[in-house]
C-alpha positions in Angstrom: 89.9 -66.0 17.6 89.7 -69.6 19.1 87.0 -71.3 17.7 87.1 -74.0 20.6 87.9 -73.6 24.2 87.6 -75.7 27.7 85.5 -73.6 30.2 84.0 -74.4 33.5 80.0 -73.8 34.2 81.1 -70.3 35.9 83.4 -69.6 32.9 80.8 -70.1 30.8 78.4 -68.0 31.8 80.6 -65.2 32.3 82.1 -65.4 28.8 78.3 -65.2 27.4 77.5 -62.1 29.4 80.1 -60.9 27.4 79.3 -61.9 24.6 82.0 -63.8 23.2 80.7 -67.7 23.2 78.8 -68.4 19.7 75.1 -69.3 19.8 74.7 -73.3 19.3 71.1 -73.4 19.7 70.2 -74.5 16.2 73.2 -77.1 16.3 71.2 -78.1 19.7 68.2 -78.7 18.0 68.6 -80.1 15.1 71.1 -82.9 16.7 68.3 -83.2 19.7 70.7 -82.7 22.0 67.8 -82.5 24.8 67.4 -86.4 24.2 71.2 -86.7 25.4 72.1 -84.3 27.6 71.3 -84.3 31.2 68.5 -81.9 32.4 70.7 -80.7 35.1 72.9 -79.4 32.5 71.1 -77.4 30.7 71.6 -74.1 32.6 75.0 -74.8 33.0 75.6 -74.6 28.8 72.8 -71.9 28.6 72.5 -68.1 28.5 69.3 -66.4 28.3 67.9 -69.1 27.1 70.6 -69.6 23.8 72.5 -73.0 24.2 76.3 -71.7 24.2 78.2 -74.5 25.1 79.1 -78.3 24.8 79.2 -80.1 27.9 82.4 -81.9 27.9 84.3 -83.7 30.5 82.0 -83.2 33.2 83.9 -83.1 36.8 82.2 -83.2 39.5 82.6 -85.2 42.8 78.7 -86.1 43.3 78.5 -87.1 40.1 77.6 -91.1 39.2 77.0 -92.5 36.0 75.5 -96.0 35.5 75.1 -98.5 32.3 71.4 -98.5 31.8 71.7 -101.9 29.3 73.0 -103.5 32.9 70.9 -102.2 35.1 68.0 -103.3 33.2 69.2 -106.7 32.7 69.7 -106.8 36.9 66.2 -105.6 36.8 67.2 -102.4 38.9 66.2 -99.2 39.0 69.0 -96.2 39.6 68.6 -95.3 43.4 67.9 -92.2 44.4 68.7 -92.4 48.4 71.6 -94.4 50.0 69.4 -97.4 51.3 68.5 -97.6 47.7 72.1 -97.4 46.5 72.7 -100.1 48.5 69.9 -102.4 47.9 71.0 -102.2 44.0 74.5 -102.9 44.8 73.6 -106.0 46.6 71.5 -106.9 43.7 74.0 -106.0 41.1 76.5 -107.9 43.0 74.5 -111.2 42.9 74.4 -110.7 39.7 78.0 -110.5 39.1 78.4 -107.0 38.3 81.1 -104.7 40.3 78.3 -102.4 41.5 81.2 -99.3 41.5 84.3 -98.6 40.2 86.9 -96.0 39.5 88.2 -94.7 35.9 89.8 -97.3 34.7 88.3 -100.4 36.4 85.6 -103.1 34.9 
């Protein structure tokens, strides 16, 4: 029996209707993992309401990530439209920060 494997969302829940994946929900609370992990994950590592999975390298093509610590010191707010997205990039930018990059960029 693996006691580790890399699944998609869809994998995942299939593989707990079956019963296979191991109940992590204690391992989930007592680390407070609802502190660190996205809300919008939550359903994706859940199955009837048991945490059954670690969300580990997350791929997705909408997704965007940003440094909180810089934002803050920019004294901007993550957008949640386009025009906003831009208005912070212009401000990041005056502020000397490449407002996005690619994996393996500054």
């Amino acid at each position: 029996a693996h006691s580790a494997s890399k699944k998609n969302a869809e994998q995942v829940q299939a593989w707990a209707a079956e019963g296979v994946l191991t109940d992590l929900s204690d391992l989930a609370k007592k680390e407070d993992w609802a502190k660190i992990i996205a809300p919008e994950l939550v359903p994706l590592i859940s199955y009837n309401g048991k945490t059954v999975a670690v969300p580990v390298n997350v791929h997705r093509s909408n997704w965007l990530w940003y440094n909180k610590k810089v934002f803050d010191k920019a004294g901007v707010q993550p957008p949640t439209t386009w025009d906003e997205f831009n208005q912070v990039s212009e401000k990041l930018l005056a502020a000397g920060v490449t407002p996005l990059a690619l994996g393996g960029q500054p």
